[in-house]
N, C-alpha and C positions, 0 to 999 in steps of 0.2 A: 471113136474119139481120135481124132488128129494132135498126136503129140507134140507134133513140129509147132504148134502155133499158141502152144501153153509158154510163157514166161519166163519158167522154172528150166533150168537147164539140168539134161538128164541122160546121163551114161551108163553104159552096161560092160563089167567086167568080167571078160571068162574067164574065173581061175583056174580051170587046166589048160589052156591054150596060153595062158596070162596074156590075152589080147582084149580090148575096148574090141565089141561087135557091133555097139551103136552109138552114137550120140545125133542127138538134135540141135535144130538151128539156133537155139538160145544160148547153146554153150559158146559158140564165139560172140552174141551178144553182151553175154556176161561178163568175160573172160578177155576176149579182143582176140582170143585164137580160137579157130577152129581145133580141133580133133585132132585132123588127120595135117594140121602142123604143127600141132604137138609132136606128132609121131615122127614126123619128117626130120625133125631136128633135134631129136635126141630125145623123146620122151621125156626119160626119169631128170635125166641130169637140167634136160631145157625148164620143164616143169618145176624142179626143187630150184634153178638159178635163175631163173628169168620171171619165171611168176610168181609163184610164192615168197612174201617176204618174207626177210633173213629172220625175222623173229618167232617165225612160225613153221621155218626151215627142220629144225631135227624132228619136233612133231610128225608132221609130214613124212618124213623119211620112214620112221619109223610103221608107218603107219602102212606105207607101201611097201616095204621090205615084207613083215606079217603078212599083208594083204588083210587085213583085220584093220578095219578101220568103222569109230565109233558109231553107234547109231545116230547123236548129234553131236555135231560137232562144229566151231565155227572159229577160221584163220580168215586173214589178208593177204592180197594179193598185189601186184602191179599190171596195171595195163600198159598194153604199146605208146600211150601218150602219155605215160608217167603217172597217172590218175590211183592212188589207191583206195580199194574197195574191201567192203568187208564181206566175207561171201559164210553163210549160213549152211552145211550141208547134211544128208539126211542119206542114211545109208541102211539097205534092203537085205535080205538075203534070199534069193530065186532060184527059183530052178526052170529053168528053160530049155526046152526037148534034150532033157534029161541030162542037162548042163549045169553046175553048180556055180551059179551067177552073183555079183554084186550091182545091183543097182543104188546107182550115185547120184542123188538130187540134189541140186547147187541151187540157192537163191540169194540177189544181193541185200541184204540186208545195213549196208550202209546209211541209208537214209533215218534208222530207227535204230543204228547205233549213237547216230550222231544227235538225235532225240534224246535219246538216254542220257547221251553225255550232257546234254544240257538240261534236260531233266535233275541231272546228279548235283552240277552244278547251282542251279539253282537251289536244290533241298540245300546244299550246302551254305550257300550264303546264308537262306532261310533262318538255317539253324543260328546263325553265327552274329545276326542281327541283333540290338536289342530292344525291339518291339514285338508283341508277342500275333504271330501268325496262324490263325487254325483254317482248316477247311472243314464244311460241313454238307450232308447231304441229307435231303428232308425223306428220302426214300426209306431210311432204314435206321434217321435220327442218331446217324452215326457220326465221328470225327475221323474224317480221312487223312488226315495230316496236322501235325501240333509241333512246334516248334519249342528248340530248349527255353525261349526269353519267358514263353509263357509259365514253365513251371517256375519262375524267378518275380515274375510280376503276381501271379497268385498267391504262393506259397506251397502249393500242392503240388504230388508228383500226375503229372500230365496224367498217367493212367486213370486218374478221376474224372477227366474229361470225355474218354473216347469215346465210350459207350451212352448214350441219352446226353452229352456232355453240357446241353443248352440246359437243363434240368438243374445239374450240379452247378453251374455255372450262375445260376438266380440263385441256390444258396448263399453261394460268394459273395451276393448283392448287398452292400446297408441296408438295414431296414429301413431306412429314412429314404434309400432311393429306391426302394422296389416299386413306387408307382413310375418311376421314369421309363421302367424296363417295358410298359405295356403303350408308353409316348415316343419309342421308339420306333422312327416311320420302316414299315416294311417296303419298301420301293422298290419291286422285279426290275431287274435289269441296270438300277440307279444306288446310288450310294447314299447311305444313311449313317445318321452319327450319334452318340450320347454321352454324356457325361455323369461318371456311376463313380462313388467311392464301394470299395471291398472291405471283406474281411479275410488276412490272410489266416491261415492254420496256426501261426502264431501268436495272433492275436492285432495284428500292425493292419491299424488301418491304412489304403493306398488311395491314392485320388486317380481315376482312369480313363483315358478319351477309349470310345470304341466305335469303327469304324468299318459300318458291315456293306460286305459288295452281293447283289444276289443275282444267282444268273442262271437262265436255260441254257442248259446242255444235254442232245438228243432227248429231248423229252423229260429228262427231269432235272428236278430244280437241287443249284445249290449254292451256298456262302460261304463266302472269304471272309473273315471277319481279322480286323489288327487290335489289338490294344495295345495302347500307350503309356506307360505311367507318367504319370503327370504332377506326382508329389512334391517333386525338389521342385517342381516350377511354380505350384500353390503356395506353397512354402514362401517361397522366393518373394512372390507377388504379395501375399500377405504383410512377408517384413517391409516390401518397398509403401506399402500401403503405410505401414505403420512411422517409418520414418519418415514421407511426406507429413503426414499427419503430426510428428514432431518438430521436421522442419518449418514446415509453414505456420507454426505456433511461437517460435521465438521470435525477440523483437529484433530482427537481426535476418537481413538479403543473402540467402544462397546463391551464387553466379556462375554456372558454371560453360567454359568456353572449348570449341573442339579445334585444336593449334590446326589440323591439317585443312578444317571446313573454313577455319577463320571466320567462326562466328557462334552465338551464343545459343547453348542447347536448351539451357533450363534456367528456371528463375524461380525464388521461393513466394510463395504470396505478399511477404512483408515487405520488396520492390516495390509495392505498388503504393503504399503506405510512404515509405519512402520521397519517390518521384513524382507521387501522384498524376500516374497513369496506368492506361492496362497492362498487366504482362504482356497479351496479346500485340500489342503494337511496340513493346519496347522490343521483343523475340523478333518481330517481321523487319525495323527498321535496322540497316546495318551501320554499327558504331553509337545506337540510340542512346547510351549512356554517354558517350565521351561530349556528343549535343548539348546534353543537359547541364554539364558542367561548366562552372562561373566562367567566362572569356581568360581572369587571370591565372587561375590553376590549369587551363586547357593544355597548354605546350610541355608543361612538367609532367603531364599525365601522361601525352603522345612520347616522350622522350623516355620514361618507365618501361613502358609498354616495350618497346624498341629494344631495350637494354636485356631483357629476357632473361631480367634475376631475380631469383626466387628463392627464400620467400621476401616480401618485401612490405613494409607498412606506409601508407600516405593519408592525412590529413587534408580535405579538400571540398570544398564550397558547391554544390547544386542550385541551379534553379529551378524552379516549378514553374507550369505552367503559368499562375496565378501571379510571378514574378516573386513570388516570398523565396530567401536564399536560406538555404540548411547548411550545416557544417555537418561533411561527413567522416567516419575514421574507415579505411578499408583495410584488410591484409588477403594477400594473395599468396596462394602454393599452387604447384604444379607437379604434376606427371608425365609421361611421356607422351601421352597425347592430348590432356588435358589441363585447362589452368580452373583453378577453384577462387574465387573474391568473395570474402565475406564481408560486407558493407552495416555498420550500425549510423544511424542516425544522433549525431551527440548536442544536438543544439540547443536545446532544452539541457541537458547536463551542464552544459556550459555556463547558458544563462544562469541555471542555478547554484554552480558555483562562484558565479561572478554577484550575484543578489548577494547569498551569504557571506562572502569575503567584505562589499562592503558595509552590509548589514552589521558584520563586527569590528569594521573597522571605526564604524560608528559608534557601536560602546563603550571601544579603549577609548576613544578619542573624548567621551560624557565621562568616564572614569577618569579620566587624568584631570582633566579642567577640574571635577570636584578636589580631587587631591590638591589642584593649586591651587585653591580657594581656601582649603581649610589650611595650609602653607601661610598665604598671604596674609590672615587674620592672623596667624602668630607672629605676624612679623620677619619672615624669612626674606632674603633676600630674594628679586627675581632674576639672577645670575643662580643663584642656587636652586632656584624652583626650577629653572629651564632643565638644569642639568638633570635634574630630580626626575620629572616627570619627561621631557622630550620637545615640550611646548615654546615656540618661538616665542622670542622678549616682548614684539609686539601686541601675541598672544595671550600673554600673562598681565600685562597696561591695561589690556578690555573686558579683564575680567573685573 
């Protein structure tokens, strides 16, 4: 075997002569020095100051003072162009025509520190995330990796997962969803997803997206899989369900405007009842309410607007399509990025207090005349009747 043309760089130490009697061509591959310029320029001292870095410095020292140095052990170094390396070494003990020898094997292991490091790095965010991360392999139906989020989205301590963990993990399942778990697409290579509520060990139900990746590697298979909680967003969705569902039942327009979009996000169904037209087209057209409004409330409503005070209440006249005019009441608030108008339709209220106002003004008015009539027959004056009842002198002649 030609050692010259192994990788691995490899020295041999006489400790009675305390001289290096070999090295190969890898060692200044490795290193950026030859051997025998190490030796040239001071061995110990060029060695501990020039290539070994300062961190790894008294190690070292020590290591050669002894001449005892570990069977593994691994420092860094500097190369001639500044470059450092991580170097892995492997140390022998020989004997060699009857010579009591160290053999010194150097390999650079840089490339697969710096794996690690990102390796480490990554476990570390991993952990640190809060969606729950596992890895899985079908080899031995084991969990190679569990991250903390999962024992927080489960409720259990992770060690229930490791071992058969897909097992325990269908217990965790609702029983209402455990038919999902088998509508769950298995897809090599591609990503598959479901939506499972759990049961934690405390009894709290969780709502959970899962998010499984499946993959060949060297011949065997295995999954990533993430879960999500997704409670506080069901939740969420739920109450918004519920108060649409409130809002769009009063008799009374939700408006609500984005001040940076300069234009309207949302509208309650009872707009449309209102306006008589679609939300759809009142949302697409821009200013489509300020349109609709009578020609003479039009400039008092653009001058509101403009004013940018809130909250504020206005009184004001729409048209419909149809040409019929409503009287509307609005008030509006705002937020910082948002303005709110709640619009009722009062026209009908109106009417009907304008009906009953003179609906009774119609029966003081058949109350009093009888009063002046039963007056009149006793003979009262119609100066006195007037004052009596309210009724004009002419009034009181025609009865």
């Amino acid at each position: 075997m030609n050692i010259d043309v192994i990788s691995d760089a490899l020295t041999i130490y006489d400790t009675v002569s305390n001289k290096y009697i070999y090295s190969n061509k890898a060692v200044e591959t490795i290193f950026g020095y030859s051997l025998e310029t190490i030796q040239k320029r001071g061995k110990q001292n060029f060695w501990l100051n020039h290539v070994v870095h300062p961190e790894n410095k008294i190690k070292e020292k020590i290591y050669i003072v002894k001449k005892r140095w570990p069977k593994i052990s691994t420092f860094r170094i500097f190369k001639p162009n500044g470059d450092i390396r991580w170097i892995e070494r492997r140390s022998y003990s020989k004997s060699i025509i009857n010579r009591k020898c160290i053999a010194l094997v150097c390999r650079d292991i840089t490339l697969k520190k710096e794996q690690d490091l990102i390796r480490e790095l990554l476990e570390l965010n991993l952990k640190s995330i809060p969606i729950s991360v596992t890895l899985f392999t079908n080899k031995v139906n084991k969990c190679l990796f569990i991250n903390k989020a999962h024992e927080t989205i489960y409720g259990y301590p992770n060690e229930n997962f490791m071992y058969d963990g897909y097992s325990f993990w269908k217990i965790c399942v609702h029983p209402d969803d455990q038919h999902k778990i088998t509508a769950l697409p298995n897809k090599k290579n591609k990503a598959s997803e479901g939506m499972f509520r759990i049961i934690r060990q405390d009894g709290e139900i969780k709502h959970i997206k899962v998010t499984r990746f499946h993959k060949l590697y060297k011949e065997d298979e295995y999954w990533i899989e993430l879960t999500e909680d997704l409670t506080d967003k069901v939740k969420n969705n739920e109450l918004y369900k519920l108060l649409m569902t409130v809002l769009n039942s009063l008799p009374y327009s939700f408006c609500i405007d984005d001040k940076k979009l300069r234009k309207t996000v949302f509208m309650s169904k009872y707009i449309e009842t209102i306006y008589k037209q679609p939300i759809s087209k009142l949302l697409k057209e821009a200013d489509s309410q300020l349109k609709c409004l009578h020609p003479d409330d039009l400039e008092e409503q653009r001058q509101l607007r403009k004013l940018n005070k809130y909250p504020y209440k206005k009184t004001y006249r729409v048209i419909r399509p149809s040409g019929e005019t409503r009287k509307i009441k609005e008030i509006h608030f705002q937020s910082e990025n948002y303005v709110l108008g709640i619009e009722e339709d009062i026209t009908d209220k109106i009417n009907n207090e304008e009906n009953k106002s003179n609906s009774d003004k119609s029966i003081i008015l058949k109350t009093k005349i009888e009063i002046a009539k039963k007056l009149k027959l006793k003979g009262i004056s119609s100066q006195v009747i007037s004052e009596t009842t309210g009724l004009s002198a002419s009034k009181i002649n025609n009865i």
